[in-house]
C-alpha beads as a LAMMPS data file, in Angstrom:
LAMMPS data file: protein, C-alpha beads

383 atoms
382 bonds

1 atom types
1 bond types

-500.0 500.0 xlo xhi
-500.0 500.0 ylo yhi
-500.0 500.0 zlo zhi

Masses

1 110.0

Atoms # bond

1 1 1 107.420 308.083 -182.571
2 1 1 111.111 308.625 -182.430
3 1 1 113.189 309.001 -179.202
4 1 1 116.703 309.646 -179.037
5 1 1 119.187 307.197 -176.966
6 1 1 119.119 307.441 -173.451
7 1 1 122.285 308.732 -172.087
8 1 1 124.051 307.088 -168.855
9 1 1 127.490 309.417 -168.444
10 1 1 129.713 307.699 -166.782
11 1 1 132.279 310.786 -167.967
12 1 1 131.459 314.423 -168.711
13 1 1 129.587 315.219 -171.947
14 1 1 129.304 318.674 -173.558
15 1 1 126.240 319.183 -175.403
16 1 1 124.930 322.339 -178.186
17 1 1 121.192 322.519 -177.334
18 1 1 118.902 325.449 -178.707
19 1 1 116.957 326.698 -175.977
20 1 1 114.486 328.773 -178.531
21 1 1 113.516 328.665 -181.788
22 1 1 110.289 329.187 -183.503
23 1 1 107.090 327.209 -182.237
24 1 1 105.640 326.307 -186.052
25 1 1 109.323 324.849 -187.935
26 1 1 112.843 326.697 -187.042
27 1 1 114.662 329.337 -184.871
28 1 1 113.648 332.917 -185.642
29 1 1 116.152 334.177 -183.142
30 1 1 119.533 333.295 -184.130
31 1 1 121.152 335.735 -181.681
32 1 1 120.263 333.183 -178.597
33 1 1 122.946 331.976 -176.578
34 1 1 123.447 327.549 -177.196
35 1 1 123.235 325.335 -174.162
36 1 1 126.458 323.930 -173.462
37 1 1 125.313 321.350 -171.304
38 1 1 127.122 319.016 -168.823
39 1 1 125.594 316.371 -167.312
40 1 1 127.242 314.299 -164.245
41 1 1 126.810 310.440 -164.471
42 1 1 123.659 310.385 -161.982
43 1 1 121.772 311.876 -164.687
44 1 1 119.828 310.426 -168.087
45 1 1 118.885 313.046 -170.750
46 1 1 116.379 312.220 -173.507
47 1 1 115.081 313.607 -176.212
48 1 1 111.362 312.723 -177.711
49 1 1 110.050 313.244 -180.884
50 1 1 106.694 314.641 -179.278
51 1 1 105.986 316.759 -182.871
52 1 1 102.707 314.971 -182.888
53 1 1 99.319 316.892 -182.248
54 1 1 97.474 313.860 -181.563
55 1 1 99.635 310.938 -180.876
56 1 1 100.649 310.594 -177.257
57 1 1 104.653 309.533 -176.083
58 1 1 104.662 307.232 -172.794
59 1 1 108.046 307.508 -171.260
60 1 1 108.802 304.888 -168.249
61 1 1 111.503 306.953 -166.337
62 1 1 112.888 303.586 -164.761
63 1 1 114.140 302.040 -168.250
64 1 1 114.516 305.858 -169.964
65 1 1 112.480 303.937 -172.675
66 1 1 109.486 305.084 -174.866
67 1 1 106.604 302.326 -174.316
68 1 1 102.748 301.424 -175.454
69 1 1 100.178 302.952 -173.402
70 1 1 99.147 299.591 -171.958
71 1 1 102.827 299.449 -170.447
72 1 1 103.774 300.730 -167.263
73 1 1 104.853 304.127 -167.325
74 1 1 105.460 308.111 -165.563
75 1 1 104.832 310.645 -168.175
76 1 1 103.498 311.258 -171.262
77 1 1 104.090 313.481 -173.868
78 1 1 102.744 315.782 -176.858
79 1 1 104.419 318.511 -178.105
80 1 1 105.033 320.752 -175.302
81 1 1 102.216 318.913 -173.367
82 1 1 102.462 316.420 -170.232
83 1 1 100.251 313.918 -168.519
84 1 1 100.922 312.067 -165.300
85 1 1 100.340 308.067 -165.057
86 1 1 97.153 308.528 -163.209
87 1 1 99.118 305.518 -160.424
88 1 1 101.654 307.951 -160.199
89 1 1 101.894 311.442 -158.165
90 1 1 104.112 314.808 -158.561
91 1 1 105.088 317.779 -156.628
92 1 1 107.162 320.990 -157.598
93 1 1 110.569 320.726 -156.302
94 1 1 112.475 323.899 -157.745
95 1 1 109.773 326.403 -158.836
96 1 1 111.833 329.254 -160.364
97 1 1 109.965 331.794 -159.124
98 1 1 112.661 334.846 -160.640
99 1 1 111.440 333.239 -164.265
100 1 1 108.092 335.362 -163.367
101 1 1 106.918 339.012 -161.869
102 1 1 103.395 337.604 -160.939
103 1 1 101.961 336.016 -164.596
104 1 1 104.383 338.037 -166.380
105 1 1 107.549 335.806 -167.741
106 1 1 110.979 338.305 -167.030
107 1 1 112.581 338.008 -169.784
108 1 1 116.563 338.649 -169.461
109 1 1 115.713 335.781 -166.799
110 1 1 114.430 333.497 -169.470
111 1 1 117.038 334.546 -172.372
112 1 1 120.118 334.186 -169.881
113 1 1 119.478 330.540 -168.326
114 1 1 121.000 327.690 -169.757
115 1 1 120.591 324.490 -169.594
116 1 1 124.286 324.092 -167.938
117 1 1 123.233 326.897 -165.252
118 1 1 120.196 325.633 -164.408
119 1 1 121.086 321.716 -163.496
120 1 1 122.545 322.587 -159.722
121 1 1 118.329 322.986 -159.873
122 1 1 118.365 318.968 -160.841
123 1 1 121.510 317.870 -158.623
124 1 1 120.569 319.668 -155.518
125 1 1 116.461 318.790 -155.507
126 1 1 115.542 317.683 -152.718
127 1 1 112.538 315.524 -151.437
128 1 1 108.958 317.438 -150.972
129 1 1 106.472 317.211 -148.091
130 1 1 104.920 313.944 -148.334
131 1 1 101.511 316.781 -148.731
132 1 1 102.876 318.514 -152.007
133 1 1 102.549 315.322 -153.990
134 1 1 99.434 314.644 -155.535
135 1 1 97.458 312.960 -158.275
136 1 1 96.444 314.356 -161.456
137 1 1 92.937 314.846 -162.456
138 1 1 90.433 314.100 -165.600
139 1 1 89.880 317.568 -167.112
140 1 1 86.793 316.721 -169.316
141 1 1 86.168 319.378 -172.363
142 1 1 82.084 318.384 -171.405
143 1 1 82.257 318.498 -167.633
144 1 1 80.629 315.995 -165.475
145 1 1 80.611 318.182 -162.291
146 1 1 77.715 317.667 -160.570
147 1 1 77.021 321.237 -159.367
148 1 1 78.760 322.245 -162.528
149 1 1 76.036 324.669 -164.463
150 1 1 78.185 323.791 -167.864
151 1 1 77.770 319.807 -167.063
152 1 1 75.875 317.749 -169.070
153 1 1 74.486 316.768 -166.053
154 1 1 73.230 317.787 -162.798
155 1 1 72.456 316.445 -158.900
156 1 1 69.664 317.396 -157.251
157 1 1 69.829 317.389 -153.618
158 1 1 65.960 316.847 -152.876
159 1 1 65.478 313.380 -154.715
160 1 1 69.868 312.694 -154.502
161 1 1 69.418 311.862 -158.126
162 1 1 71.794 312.206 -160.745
163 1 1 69.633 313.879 -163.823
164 1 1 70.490 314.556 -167.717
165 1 1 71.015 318.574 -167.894
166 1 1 68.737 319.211 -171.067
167 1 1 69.510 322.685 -170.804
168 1 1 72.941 322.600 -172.452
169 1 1 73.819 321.755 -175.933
170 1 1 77.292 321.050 -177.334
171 1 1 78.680 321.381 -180.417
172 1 1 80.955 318.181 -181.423
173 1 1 83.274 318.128 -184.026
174 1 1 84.399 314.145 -185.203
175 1 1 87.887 313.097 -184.665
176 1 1 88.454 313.773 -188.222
177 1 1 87.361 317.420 -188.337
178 1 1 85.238 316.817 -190.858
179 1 1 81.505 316.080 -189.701
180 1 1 79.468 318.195 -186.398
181 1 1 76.601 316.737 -183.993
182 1 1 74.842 318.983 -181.757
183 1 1 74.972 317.347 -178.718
184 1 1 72.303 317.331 -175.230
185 1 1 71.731 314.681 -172.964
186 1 1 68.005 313.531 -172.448
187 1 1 68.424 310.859 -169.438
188 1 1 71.122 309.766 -166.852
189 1 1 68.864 308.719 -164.382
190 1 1 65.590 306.463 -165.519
191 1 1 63.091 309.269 -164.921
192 1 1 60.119 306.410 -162.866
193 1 1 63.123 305.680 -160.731
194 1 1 65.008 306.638 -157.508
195 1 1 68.552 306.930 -156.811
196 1 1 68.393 304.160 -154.606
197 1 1 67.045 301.750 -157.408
198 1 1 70.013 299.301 -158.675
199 1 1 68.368 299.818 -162.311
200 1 1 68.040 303.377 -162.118
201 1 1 70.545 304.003 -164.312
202 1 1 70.560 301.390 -165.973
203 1 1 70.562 303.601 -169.581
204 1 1 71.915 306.869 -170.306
205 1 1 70.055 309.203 -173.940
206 1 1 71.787 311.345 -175.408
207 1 1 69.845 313.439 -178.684
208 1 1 72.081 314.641 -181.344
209 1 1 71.474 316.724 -184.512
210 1 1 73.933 315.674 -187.064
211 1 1 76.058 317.991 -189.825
212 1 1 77.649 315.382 -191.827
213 1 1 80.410 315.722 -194.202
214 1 1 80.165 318.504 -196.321
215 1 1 77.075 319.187 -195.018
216 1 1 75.386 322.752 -194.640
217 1 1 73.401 322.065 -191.724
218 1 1 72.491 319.831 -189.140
219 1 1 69.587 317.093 -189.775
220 1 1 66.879 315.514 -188.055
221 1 1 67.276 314.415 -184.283
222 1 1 68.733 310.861 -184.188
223 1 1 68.558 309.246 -180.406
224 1 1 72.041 307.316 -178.939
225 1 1 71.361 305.184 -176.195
226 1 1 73.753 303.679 -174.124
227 1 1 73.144 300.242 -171.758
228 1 1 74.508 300.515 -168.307
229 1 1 73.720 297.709 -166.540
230 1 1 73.474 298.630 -162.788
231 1 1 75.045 301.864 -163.916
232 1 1 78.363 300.086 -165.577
233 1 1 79.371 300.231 -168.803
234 1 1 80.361 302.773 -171.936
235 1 1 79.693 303.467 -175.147
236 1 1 80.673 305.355 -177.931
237 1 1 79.119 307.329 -180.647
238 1 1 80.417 307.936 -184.624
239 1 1 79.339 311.155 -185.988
240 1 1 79.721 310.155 -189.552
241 1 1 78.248 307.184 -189.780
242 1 1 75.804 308.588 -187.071
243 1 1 75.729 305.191 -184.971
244 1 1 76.355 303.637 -181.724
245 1 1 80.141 301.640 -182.887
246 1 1 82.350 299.828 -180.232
247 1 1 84.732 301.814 -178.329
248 1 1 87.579 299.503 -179.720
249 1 1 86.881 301.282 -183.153
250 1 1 88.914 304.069 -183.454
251 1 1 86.432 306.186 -185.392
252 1 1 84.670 306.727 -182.144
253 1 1 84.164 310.507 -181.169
254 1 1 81.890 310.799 -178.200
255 1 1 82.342 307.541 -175.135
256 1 1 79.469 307.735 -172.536
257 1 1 80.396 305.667 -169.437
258 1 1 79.601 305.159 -165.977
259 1 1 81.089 303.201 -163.577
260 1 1 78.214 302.340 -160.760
261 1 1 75.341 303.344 -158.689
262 1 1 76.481 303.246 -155.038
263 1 1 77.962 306.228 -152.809
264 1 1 81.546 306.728 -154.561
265 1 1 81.011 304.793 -157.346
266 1 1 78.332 306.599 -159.568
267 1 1 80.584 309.039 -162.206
268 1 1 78.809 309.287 -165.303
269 1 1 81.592 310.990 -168.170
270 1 1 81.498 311.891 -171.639
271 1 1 84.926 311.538 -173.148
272 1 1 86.171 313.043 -176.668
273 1 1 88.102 310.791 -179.619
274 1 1 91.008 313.729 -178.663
275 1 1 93.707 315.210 -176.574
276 1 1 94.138 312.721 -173.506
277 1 1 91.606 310.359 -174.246
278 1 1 92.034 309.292 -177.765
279 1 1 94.166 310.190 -180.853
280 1 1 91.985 311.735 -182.889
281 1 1 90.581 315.647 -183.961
282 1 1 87.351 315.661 -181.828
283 1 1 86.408 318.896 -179.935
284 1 1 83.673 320.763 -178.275
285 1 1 81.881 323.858 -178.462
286 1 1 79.942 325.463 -175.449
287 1 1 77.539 324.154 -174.133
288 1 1 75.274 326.989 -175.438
289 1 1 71.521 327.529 -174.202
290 1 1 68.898 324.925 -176.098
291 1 1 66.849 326.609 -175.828
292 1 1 68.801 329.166 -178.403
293 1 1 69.790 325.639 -180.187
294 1 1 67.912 327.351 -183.374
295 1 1 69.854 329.652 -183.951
296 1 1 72.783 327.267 -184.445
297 1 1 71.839 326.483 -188.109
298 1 1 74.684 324.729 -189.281
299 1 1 78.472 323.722 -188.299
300 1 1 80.109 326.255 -189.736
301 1 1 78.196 329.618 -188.817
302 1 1 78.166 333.168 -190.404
303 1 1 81.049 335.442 -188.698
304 1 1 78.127 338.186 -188.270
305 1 1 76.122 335.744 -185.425
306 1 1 79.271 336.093 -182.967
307 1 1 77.083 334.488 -180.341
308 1 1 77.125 330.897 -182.559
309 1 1 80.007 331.487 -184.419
310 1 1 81.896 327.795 -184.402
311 1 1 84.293 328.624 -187.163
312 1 1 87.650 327.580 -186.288
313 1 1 89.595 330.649 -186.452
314 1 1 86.471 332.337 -184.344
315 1 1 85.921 329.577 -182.053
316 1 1 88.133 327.378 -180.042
317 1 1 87.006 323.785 -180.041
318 1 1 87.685 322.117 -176.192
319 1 1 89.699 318.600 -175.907
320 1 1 89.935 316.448 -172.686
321 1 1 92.755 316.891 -170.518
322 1 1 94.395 316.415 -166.874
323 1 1 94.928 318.910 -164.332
324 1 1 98.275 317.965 -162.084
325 1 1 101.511 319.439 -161.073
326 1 1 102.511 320.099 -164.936
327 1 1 99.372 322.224 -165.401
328 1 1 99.652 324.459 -162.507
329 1 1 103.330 325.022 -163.058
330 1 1 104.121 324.335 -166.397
331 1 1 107.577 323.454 -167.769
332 1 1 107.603 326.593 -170.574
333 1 1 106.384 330.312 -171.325
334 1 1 105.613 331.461 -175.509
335 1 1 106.782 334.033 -176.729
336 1 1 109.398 335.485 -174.126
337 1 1 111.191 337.929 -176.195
338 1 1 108.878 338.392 -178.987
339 1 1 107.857 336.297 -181.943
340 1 1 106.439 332.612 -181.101
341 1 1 109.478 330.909 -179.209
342 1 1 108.948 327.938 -176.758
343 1 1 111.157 328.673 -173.838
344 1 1 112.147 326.504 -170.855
345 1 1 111.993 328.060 -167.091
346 1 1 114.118 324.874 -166.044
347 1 1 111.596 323.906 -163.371
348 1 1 111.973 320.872 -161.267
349 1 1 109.394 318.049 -160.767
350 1 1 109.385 314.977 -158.069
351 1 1 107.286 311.940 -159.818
352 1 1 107.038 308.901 -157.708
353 1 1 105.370 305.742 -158.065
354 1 1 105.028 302.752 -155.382
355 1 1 108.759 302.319 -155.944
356 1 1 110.548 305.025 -156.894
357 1 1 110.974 308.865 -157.038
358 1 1 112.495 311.068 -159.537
359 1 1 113.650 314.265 -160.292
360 1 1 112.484 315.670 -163.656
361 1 1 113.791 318.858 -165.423
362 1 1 112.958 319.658 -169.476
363 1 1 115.277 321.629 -170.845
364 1 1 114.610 322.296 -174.425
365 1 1 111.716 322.198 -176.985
366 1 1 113.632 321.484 -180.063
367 1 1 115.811 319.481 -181.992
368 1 1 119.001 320.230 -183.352
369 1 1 117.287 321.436 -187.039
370 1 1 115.475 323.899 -184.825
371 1 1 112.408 321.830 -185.261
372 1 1 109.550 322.204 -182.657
373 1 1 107.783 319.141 -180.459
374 1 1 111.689 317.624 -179.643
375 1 1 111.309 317.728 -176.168
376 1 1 114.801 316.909 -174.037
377 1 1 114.406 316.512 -170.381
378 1 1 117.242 315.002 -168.072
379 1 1 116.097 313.314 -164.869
380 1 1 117.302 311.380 -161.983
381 1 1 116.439 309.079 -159.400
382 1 1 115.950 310.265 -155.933
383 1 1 118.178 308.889 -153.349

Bonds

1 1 1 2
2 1 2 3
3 1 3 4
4 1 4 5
5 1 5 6
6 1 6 7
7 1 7 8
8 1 8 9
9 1 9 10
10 1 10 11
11 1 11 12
12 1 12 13
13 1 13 14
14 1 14 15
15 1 15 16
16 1 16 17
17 1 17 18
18 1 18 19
19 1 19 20
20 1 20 21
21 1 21 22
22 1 22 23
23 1 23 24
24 1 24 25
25 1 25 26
26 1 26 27
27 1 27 28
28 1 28 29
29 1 29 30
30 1 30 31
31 1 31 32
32 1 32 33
33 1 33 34
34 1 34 35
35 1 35 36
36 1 36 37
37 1 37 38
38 1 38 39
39 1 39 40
40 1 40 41
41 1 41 42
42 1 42 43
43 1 43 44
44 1 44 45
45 1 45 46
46 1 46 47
47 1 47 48
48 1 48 49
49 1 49 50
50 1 50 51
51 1 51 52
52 1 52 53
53 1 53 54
54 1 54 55
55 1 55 56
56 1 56 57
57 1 57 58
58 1 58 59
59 1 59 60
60 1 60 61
61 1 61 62
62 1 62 63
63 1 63 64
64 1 64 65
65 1 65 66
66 1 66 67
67 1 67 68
68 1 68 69
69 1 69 70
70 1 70 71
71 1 71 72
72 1 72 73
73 1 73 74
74 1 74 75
75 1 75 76
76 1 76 77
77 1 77 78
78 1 78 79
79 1 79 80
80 1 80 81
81 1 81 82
82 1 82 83
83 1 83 84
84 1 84 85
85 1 85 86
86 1 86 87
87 1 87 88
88 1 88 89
89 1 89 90
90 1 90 91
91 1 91 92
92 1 92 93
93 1 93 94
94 1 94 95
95 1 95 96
96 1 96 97
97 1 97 98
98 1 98 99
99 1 99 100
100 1 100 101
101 1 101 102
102 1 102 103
103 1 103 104
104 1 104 105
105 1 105 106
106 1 106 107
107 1 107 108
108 1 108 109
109 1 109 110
110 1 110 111
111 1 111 112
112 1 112 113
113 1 113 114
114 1 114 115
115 1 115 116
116 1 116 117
117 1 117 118
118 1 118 119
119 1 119 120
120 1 120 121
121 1 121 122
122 1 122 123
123 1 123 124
124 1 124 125
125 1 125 126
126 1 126 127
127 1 127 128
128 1 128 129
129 1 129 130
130 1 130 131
131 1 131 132
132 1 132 133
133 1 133 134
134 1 134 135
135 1 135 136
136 1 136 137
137 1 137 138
138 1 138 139
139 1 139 140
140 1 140 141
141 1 141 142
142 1 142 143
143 1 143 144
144 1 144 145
145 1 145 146
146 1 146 147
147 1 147 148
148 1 148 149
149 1 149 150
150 1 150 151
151 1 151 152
152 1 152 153
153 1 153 154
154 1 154 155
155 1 155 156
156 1 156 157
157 1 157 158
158 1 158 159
159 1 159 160
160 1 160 161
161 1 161 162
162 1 162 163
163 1 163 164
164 1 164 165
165 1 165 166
166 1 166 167
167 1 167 168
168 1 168 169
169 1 169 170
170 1 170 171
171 1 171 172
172 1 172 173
173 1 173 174
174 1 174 175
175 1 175 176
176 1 176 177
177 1 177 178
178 1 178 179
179 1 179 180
180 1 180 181
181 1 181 182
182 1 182 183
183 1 183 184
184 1 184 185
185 1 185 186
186 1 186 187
187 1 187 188
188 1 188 189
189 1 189 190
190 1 190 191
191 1 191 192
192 1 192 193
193 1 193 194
194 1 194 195
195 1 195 196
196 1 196 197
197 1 197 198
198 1 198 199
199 1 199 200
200 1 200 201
201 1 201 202
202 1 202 203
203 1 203 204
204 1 204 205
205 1 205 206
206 1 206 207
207 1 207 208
208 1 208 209
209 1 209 210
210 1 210 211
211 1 211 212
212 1 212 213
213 1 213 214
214 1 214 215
215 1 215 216
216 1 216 217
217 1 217 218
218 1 218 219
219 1 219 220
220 1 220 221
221 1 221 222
222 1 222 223
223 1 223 224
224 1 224 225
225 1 225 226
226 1 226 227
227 1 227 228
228 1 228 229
229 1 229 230
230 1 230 231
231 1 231 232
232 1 232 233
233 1 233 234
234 1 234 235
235 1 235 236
236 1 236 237
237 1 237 238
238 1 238 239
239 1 239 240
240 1 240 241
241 1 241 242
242 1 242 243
243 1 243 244
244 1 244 245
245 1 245 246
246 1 246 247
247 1 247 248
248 1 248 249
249 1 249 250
250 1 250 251
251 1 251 252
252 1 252 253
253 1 253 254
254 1 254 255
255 1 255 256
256 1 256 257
257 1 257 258
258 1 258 259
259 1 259 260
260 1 260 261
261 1 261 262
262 1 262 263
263 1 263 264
264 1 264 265
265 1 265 266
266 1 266 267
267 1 267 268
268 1 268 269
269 1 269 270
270 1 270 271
271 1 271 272
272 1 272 273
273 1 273 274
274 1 274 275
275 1 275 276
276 1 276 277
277 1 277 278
278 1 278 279
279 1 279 280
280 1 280 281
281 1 281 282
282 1 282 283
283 1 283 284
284 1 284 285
285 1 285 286
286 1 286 287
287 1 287 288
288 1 288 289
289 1 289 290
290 1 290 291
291 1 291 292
292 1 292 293
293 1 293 294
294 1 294 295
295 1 295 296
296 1 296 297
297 1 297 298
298 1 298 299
299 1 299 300
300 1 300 301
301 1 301 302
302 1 302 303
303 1 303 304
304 1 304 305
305 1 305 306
306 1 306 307
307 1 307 308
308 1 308 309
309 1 309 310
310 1 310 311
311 1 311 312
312 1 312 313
313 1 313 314
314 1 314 315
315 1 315 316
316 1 316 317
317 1 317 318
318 1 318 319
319 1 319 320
320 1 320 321
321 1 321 322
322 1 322 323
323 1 323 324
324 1 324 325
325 1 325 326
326 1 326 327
327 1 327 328
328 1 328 329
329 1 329 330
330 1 330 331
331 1 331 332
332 1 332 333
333 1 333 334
334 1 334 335
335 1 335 336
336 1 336 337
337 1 337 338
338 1 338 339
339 1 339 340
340 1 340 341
341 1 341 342
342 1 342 343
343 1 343 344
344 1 344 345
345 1 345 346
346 1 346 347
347 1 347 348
348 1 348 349
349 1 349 350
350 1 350 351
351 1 351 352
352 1 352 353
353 1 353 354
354 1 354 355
355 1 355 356
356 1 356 357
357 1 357 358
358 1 358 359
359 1 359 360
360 1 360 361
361 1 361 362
362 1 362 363
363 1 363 364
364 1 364 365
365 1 365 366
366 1 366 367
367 1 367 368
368 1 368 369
369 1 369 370
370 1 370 371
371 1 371 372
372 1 372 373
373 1 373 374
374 1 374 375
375 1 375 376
376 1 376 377
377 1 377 378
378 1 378 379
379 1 379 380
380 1 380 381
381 1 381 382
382 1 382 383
């Protein structure tokens, strides 16, 4: 994790800043116009070394600093991906609508901006309607939506219990890629309870059919249970060693937890060992019928059964993320004038926390070796 010097310009500075270059290593385009950026003394510009694809960069916009998770913080990074502090809220400020003709990016928009015409976007921002901010949300790869139909679970509005959805089965790949569990949950709610019992879900099942490494198919049904107390509580499962482990382990791949029984509190999640919820390679596939579960012989299938096909190249496998502001209007567009650039729209964000409110633009998605994942942004504090 490597983050370049936060800049406080107390007189002008003239910066050379690629605004595209190719998404895997280097620029592909060397006909694109340099940034040649000025930045007033109001304004702090930092670069991140965000190149991971599993390691997460928490940036506290009050000390320009890089800082551990457990630290207080705004944003967080991973290549061209960001998270909001889930204490914090943001709200679109400049939304550079001329970027786009509906979904469609317009490109001599895109390959014209620079970094040094876009900041009057930055300097002039002005504070949103105390409505536009907002929150961001969990975006679990296995939902937890209650009237979800892909859930793992479901509600039923006759007994107002929360019940295990046996009809869907997952496929779970381990946070090292290497080993596959098929996945279905068996009980939420203790079956010779009611909702209004303070034990009733007092354990969660989950059955899993196990491909470990190397393995050509999946084994016998093993049975993870997880104690919930009252409903609180987690746990977390290993695919390769095919136990129960603590969640303090960082081989964990699946974490079952639930945080109560009461009106509010009940939220029964499953969480992956990837994307923004752990650092690892775990993913999902489906869920698929299971009753079809089958016909899912082994981890890796044969190209020909497109229905169960979970090879990677066929199949995308699903990591936990967060739905906010930077999801709905994200900072970039691929591929604007052909081949597989990164390109900023120069958008403007407000982020506030209980203090303080900020204006954030990123302007550039590489470094100055035309290496991907070296996300610059400049921001400033609201007035």
């Amino acid at each position: 994790m490597k983050v370049t010097p936060t800049l406080k310009l107390a007189t002008l500075l003239v910066a050379t800043l690629p605004i595209s270059a190719c998404l895997d290593t280097s620029a592909d385009n060397t006909d694109d116009p340099n940034v040649n950026e000025v930045i007033d003394e109001n304004t702090t510009r930092i670069t991140i070394d965000a190149s991971s694809h599993t390691q997460w960069n928490y940036l506290d916009l009050a000390q320009g600093t890089l800082v551990d998770e457990s630290d207080t913080w705004h944003l967080a990074l991973q290549r061209y991906n960001v998270i909001l502090h889930p204490d914090a809220e943001a709200a679109i400020v400049a939304e550079q609508a001329d970027f786009y003709t509906g979904e469609n990016a317009n490109t001599s928009i895109f390959i014209n901006s620079t970094a040094s015409s876009e900041l009057d976007h930055l300097i002039d921002a002005t504070l949103p309607a105390e409505d536009d901010f907002a929150a961001a949300n969990d975006e679990f790869a296995i939902s937890n939506g209650l009237m979800d139909v892909d859930a793992f679970l479901f509600y039923d509005m006759t007994t107002h219990g929360v019940y295990a959805n046996d009809d869907n089965l997952y496929v779970v790949q381990s946070n090292t890629g290497n080993a596959y569990a098929k996945l279905t949950a068996t009980q939420i709610i203790d079956p010779e309870k009611t909702y209004a019992d303070a034990d009733a879900y007092d354990e969660a099942v989950f059955q899993l059919e196990i491909a470990a490494n190397g393995s050509a198919a999946f084994g016998e049904p093993v049975t993870w249970s997880i104690s919930t107390p009252q409903g609180v509580g987690e746990g977390c499962f290993d695919i390769e060693t095919q136990t129960s482990i603590d969640c303090t382990d960082a081989a964990w791949d699946i974490k079952y937890s639930n945080t109560g029984t009461g009106r509010g509190q009940l939220n029964p999640t499953l969480r992956l060992n990837s994307g923004t919820s752990g650092a690892g390679a775990a993913g999902v596939a489906g869920p698929f019928d299971n009753a079809d579960s089958a016909q899912i012989v082994n981890p890796i299938q044969d190209v020909a059964n497109d229905d169960f096909d979970l090879t990677p190249h066929h199949y995308k496998y699903n990591v936990d993320g967060q739905s906010s502001v930077f999801s709905e209007f994200p900072w970039q567009a691929y591929g604007v004038n052909g081949g597989h650039n990164i390109w900023p729209n120069y958008r403007v964000y407000a982020v506030r926390d209980a203090d303080e409110t900020y204006y954030v633009q990123f302007i550039n998605y590489y470094n100055e070796a035309a290496v991907s994942g070296h996300v610059t942004l400049r921001y400033l504090q609201a007035p």
